[in-house]
ZAMAR-963450 format. One record per residue (C-alpha): x, y, z. Coordinates in Angstrom, 1 decimal, padded with zeros to 4 digits. Example, Ala and Ser with C-alpha at 12.3 -4.5 7.8 and 13.67 -1.06 7.14 Angstrom:
BEGIN
{x = 012.3; y = -004.5; z = 007.8}
{x = 013.7; y = -001.1; z = 007.1}
# end
This chain:
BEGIN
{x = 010.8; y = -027.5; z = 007.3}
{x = 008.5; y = -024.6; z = 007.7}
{x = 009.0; y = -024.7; z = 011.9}
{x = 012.7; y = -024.2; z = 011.4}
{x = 012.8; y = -021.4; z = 008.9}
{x = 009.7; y = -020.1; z = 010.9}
{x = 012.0; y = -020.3; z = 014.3}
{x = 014.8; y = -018.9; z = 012.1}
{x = 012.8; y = -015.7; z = 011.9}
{x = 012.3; y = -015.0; z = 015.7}
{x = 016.0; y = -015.4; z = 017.0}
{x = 016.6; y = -011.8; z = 018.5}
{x = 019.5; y = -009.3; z = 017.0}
{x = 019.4; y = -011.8; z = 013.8}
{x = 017.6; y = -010.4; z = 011.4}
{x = 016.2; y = -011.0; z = 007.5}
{x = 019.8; y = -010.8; z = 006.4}
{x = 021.4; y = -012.7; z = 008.9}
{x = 018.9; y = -015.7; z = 008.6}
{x = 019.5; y = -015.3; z = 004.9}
{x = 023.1; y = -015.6; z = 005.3}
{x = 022.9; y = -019.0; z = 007.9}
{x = 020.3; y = -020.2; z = 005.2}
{x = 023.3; y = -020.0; z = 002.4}
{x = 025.8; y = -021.4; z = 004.5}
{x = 024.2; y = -024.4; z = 005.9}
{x = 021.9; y = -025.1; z = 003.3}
{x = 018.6; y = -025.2; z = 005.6}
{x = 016.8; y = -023.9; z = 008.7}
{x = 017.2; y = -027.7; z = 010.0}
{x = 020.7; y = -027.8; z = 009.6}
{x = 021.1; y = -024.3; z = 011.4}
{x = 019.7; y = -025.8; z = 014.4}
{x = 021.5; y = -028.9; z = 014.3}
{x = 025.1; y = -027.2; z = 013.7}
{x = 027.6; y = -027.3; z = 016.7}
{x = 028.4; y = -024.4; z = 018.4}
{x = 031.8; y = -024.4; z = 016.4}
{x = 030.1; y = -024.6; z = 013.2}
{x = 027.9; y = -021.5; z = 014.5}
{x = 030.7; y = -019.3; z = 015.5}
{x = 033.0; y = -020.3; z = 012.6}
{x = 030.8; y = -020.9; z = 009.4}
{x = 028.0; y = -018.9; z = 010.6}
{x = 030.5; y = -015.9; z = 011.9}
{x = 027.4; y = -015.4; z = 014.6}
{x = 027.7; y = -013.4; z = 018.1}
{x = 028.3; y = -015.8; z = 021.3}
{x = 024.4; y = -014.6; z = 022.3}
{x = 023.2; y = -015.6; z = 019.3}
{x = 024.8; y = -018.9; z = 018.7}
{x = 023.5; y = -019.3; z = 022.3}
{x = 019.7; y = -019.0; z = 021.4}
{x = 020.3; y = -021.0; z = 018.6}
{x = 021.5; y = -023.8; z = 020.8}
{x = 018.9; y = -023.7; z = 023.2}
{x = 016.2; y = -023.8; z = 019.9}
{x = 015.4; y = -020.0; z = 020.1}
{x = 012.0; y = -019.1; z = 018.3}
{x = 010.4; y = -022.5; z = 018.7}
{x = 007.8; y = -021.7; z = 020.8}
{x = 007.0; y = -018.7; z = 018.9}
{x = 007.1; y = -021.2; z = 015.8}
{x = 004.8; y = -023.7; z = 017.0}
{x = 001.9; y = -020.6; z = 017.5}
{x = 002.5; y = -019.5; z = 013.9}
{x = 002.1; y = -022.3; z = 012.4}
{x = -001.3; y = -023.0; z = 014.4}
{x = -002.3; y = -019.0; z = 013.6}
{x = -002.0; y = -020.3; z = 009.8}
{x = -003.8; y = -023.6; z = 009.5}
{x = -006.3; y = -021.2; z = 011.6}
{x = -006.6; y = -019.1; z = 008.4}
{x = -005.7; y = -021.2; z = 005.5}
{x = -002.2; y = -019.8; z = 004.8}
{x = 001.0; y = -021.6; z = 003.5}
{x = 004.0; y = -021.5; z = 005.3}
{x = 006.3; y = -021.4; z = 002.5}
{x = 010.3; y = -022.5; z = 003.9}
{x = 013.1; y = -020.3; z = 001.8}
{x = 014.6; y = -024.1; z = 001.7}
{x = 011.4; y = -025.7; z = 000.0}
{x = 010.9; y = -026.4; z = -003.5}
{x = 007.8; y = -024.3; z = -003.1}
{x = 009.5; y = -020.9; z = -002.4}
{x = 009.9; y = -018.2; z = -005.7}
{x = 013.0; y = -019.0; z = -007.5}
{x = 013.6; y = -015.5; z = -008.5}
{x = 012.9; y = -014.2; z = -004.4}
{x = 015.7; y = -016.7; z = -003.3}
{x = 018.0; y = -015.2; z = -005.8}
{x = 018.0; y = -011.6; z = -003.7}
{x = 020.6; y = -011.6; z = -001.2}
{x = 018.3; y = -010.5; z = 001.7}
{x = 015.7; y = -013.0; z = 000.5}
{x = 013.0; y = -013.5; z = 003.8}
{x = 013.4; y = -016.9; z = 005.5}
{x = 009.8; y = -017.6; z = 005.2}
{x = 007.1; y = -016.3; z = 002.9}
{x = 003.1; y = -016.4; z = 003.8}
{x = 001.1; y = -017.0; z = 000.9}
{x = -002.7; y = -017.3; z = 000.3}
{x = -003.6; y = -018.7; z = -002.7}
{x = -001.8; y = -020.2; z = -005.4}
{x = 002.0; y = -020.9; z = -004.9}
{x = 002.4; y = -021.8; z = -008.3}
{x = 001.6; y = -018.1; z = -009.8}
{x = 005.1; y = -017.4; z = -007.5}
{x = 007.0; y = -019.8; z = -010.3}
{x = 005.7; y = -018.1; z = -013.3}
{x = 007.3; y = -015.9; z = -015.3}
{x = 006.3; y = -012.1; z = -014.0}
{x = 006.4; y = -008.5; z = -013.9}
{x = 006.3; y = -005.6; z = -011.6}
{x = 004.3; y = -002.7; z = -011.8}
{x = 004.2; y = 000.2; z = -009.5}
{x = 003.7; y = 003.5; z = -009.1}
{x = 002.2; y = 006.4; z = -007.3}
{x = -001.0; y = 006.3; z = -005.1}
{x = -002.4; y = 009.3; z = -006.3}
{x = -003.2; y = 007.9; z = -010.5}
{x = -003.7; y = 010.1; z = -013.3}
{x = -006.3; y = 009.6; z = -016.0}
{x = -002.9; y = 009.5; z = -017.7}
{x = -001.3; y = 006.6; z = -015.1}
{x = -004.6; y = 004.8; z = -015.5}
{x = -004.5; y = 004.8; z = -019.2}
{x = -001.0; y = 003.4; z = -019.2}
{x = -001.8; y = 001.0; z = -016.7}
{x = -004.9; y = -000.4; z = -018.3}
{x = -002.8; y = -000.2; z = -022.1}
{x = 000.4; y = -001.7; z = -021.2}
{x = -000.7; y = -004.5; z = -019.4}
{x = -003.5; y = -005.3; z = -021.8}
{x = -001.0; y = -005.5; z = -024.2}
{x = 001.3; y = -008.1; z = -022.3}
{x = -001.9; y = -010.1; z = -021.6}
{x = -002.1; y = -010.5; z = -025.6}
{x = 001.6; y = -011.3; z = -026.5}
{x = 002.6; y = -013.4; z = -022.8}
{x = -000.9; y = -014.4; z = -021.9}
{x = 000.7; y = -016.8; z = -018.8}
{x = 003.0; y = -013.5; z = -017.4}
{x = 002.0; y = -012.2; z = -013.8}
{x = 001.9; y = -009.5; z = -013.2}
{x = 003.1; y = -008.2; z = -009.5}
{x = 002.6; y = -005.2; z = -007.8}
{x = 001.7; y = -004.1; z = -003.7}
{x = -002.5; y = -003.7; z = -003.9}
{x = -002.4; y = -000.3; z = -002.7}
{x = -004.2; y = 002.5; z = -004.0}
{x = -003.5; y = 004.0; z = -007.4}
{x = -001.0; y = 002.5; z = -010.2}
{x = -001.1; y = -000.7; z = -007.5}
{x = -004.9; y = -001.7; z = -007.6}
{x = -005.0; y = -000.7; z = -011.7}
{x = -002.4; y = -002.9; z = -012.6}
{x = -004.0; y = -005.6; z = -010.2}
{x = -007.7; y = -004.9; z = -011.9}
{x = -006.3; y = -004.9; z = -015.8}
{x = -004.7; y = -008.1; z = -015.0}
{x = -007.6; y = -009.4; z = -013.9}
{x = -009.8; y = -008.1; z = -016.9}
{x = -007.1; y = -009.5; z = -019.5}
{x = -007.6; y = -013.0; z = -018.1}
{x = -003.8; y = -012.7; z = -016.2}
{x = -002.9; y = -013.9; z = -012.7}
{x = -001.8; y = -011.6; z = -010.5}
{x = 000.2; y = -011.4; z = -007.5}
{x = -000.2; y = -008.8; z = -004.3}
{x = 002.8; y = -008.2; z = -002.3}
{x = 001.3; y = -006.7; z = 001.5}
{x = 003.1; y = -004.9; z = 004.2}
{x = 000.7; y = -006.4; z = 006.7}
{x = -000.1; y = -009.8; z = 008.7}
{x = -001.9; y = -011.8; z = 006.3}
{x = -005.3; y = -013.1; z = 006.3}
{x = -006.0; y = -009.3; z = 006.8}
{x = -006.2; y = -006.5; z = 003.6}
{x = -004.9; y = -003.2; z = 003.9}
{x = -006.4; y = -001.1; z = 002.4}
{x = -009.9; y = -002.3; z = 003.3}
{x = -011.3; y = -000.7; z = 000.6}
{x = -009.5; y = -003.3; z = -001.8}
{x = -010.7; y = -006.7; z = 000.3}
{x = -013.1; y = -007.5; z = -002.8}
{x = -010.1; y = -006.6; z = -005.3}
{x = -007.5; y = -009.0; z = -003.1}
{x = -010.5; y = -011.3; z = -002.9}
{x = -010.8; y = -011.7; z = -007.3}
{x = -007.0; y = -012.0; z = -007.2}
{x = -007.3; y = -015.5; z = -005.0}
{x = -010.5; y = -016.5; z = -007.3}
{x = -008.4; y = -016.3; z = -010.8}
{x = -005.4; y = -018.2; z = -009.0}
{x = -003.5; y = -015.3; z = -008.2}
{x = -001.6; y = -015.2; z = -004.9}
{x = -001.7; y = -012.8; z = -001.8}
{x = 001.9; y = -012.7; z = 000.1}
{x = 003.7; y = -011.5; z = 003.1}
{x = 006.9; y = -012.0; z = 004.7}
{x = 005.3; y = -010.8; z = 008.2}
{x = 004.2; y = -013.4; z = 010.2}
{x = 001.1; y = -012.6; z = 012.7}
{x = 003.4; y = -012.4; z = 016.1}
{x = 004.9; y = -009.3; z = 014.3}
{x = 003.8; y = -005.3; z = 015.6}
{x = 002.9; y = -003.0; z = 013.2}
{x = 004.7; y = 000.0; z = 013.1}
{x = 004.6; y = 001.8; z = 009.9}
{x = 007.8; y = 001.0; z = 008.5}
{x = 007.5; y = -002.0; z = 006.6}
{x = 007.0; y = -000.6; z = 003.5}
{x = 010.0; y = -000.6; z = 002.0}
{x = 010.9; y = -003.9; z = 002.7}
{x = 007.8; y = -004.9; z = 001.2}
{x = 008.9; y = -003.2; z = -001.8}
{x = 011.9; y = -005.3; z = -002.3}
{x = 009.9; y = -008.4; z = -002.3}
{x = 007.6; y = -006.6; z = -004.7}
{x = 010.8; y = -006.0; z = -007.2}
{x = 012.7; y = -009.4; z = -006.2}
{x = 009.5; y = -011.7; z = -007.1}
{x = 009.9; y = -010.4; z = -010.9}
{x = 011.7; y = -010.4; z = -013.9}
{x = 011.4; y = -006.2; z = -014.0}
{x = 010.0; y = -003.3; z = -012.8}
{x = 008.0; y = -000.9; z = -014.6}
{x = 006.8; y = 002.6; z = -013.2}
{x = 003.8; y = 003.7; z = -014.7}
{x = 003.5; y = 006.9; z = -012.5}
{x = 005.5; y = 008.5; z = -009.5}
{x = 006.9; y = 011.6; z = -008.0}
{x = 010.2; y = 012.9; z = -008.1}
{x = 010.2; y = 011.1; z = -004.5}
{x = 007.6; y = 008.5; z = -005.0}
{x = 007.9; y = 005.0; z = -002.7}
{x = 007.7; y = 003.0; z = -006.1}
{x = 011.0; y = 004.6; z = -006.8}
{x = 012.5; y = 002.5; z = -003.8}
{x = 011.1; y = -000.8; z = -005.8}
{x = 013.1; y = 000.0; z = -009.1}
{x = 016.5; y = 001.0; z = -006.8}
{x = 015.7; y = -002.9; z = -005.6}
{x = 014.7; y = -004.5; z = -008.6}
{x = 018.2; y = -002.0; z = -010.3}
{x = 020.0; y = -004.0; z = -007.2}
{x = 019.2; y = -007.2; z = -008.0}
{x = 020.3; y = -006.6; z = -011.6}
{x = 016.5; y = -006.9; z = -013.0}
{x = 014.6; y = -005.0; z = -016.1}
{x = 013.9; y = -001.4; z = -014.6}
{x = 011.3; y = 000.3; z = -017.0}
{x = 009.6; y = 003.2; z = -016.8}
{x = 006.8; y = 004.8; z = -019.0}
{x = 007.5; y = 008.5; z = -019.7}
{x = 004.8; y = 011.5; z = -019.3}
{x = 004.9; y = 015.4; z = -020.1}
{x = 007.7; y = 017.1; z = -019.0}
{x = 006.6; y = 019.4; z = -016.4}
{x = 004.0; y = 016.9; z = -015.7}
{x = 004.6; y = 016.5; z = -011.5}
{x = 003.0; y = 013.4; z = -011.5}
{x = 005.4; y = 011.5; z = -014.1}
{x = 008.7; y = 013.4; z = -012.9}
{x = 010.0; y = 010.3; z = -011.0}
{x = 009.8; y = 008.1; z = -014.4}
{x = 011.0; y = 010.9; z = -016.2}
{x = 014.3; y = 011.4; z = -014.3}
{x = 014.6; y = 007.5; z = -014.3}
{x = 014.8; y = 007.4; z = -018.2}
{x = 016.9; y = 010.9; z = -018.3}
{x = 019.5; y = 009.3; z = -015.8}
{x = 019.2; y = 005.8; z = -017.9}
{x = 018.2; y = 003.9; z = -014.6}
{x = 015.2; y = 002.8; z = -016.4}
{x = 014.1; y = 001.6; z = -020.2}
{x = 011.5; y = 003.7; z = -021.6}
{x = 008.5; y = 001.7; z = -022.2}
{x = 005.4; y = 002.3; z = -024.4}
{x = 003.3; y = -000.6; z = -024.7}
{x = 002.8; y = -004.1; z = -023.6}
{x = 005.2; y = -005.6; z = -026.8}
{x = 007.9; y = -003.3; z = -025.0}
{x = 007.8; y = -005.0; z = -021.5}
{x = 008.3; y = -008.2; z = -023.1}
{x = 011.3; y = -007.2; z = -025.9}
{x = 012.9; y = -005.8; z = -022.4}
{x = 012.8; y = -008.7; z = -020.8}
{x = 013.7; y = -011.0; z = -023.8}
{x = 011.0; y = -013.1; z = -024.3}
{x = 010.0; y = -014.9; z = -026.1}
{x = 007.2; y = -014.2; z = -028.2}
{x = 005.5; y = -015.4; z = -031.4}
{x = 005.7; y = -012.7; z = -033.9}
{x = 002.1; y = -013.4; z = -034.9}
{x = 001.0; y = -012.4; z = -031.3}
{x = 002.6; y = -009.1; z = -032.1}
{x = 001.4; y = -008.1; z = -035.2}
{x = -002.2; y = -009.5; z = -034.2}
{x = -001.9; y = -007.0; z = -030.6}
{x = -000.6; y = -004.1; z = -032.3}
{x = -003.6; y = -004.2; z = -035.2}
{x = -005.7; y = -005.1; z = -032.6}
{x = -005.1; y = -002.2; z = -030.0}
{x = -007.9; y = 000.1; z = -029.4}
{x = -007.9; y = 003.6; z = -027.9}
{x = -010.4; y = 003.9; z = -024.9}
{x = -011.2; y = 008.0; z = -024.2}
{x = -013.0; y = 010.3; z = -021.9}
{x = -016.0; y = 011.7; z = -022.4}
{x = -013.6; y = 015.1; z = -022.2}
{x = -010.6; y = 013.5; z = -024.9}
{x = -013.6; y = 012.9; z = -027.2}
{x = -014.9; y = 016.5; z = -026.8}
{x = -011.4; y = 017.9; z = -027.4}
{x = -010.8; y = 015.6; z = -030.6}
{x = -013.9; y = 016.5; z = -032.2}
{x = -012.5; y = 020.0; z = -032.2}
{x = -010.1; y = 018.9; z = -034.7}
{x = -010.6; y = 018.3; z = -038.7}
{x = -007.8; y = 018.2; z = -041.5}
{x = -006.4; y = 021.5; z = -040.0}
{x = -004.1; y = 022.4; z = -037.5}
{x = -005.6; y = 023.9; z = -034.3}
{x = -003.7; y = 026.7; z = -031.9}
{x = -003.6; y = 025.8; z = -028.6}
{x = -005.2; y = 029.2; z = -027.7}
{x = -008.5; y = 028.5; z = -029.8}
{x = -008.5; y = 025.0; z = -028.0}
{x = -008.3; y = 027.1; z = -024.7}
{x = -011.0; y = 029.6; z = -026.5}
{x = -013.6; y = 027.0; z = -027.8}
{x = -013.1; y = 024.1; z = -025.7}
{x = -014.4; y = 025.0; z = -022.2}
{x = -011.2; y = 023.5; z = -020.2}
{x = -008.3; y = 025.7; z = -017.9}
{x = -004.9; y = 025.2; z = -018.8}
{x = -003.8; y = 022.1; z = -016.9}
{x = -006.9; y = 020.3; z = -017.8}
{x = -006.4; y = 021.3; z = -021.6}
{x = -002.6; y = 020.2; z = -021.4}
{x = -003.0; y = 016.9; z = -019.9}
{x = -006.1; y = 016.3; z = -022.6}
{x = -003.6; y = 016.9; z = -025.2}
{x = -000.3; y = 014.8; z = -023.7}
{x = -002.9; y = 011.7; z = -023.3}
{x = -004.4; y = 012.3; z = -026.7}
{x = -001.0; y = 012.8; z = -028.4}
{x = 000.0; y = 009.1; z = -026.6}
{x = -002.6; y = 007.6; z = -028.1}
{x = -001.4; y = 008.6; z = -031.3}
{x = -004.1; y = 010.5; z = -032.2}
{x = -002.6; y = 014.1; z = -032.1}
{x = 000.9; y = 015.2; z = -033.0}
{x = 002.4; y = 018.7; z = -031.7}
{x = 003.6; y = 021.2; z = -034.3}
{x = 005.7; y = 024.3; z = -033.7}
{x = 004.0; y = 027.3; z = -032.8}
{x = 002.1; y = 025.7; z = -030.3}
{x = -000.3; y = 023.8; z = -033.1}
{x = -001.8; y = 020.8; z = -033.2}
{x = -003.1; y = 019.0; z = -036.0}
{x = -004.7; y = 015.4; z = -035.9}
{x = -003.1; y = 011.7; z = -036.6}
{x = -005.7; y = 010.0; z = -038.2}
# end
């Protein structure tokens, strides 16, 4: 029952892992409450203070106002113990007693995917975003796709989603009905209009300091099949969401950029180290995560893919006929400073449109 698990989660000195662990052991929130002292102290292994504030029905009170706050504000109560709650979440070992949802519980039963990466996006990160989920959308039309509606890789894997015809899922690290950023209430408010669910294991009572992020991370990576990280820093915060999904024995994949590229380092050291599965497209994601998918979905995504560029990709392609081109001519002729031109060419060379020769030469693909 929701008021149990809800109780569950206001016992002081217990904890997400220790009402995880009396959740395993007696089989409910209910049965928690209704063990003996005995039962308590010897199955539960619990403190004497904490046995005693189960006794004496610690956290109802505090129970009874949340459950008011969400029929207040049209959220679900979803009870780790209900058939309602994501299988996959209730696999993790620190799995959160009760999850608050808004929208569609069902998207939280589907089969689904992760996708995270820095806040600060690249042309590059945005490309790979808007690709590699496209692609998915066309050979596992009825995945989800997961990620934590912040800024960057977040809100462009929530927005390709949504322009492929997928449902998506936003994971937030605040008391739900509120969005945070602000700036993406319109984006959380398409996810709840195409059946997509927003979720949070922070009930309203809770204060906000800051540090929830992480946690929220490990719901992010628990609630899917895999991880991918599009884009990060050798110390980005997405990199804490593939250590979870890596703990929970889940698909970790990461797609790789230019070496020397800062923005991409994170992904890069992921694949060097062979914490992660280099990724490249949509067809990828799936073959990681074995499933299954008819071959004529494949072949009819890969003829159909389509390369979308810049007004300043275009500019430097045009440069470009049956001969090779030295990357000082480029530099010469083309108008852009060296970062700009070397980015160009790693996003132009992804595509498939330009291959690297030696001698710093570049010649075009087709």
């Amino acid at each position: 029952m929701p008021l149990e698990s809800i109780a569950l989660t206001f016992v002081p000195n217990l904890g997400v892992r220790g009402a995880a662990y009396l959740l395993d052991c007696f089989g409910s929130a209910r049965a928690v409450y209704a063990a003996t002292a005995d039962e308590l102290r010897g199955r539960g292994a619990l403190r004497e203070d904490i046995v005693r504030r189960i006794l004496s029905h610690a956290g109802f009170a505090e129970a009874e106002r949340e459950l008011a706050y969400c029929a207040k504000y049209g959220i679900k109560a979803v009870a780790a113990d209900s058939n309602d709650y994501p299988p996959l979440l209730r696999e993790a070992e620190d799995f959160p007693a009760v999850l608050y949802v808004r929208g569609d519980v069902e998207a939280l039963h589907r089969r689904s995917v992760a996708f995270v990466g820095t806040r600060k996006i690249s042309s590059y990160g945005q490309r790979m975003c808007d690709k590699i989920v496209g692609e998915l959308g066309q050979v596992a039309s009825d995945a989800v796709v997961v990620s934590g509606l912040a800024f960057g890789v977040d809100g462009a894997s929530h927005r390709a989603a949504l322009a492929n015809g997928m449902t998506t899922v936003a994971v937030l690290a605040n008391t739900l009905p509120a969005v945070n950023p602000a700036a993406h209430r319109a984006l959380a408010e398409d996810i709840l209009s195409s059946h997509g669910a927003i979720v949070s294991e922070l009930n309203s009572q809770t204060k906000q300091n800051g540090r929830v992020f992480i946690s929220r991370n490990r719901i992010i990576a628990a609630l899917a099949a895999g991880t991918v990280v599009v884009e990060s820093p050798e110390s980005g915060g997405s990199l804490s969401t593939a250590a979870f999904a890596d703990g929970y024995n889940r698909a970790v994949m990461a797609v790789p950029g230019r070496v020397g590229d800062s923005n991409s380092l994170g992904c890069n050291l992921l694949i060097r180290n062979r914490k992660a599965q280099l990724v490249l497209s949509g067809y990828d994601v799936a073959a990681e995560l074995m499933w299954d998918v008819p071959e004529e979905l494949v072949v009819e995504s890969m003829s159909a893919e389509t390369v979308v560029l810049s007004p300043a990709e275009e500019r430097l392609l045009a440069m470009f006929d049956s001969d090779p081109v030295g990357i000082d001519k480029l530099l010469e002729c083309g108008g852009f400073s060296a970062g700009e031109l070397s980015l160009h060419l790693m996003n132009l060379e992804f595509a498939g449109l330009l291959r690297q020769l030696p001698g710093k030469m570049y010649e075009k693909c087709r």
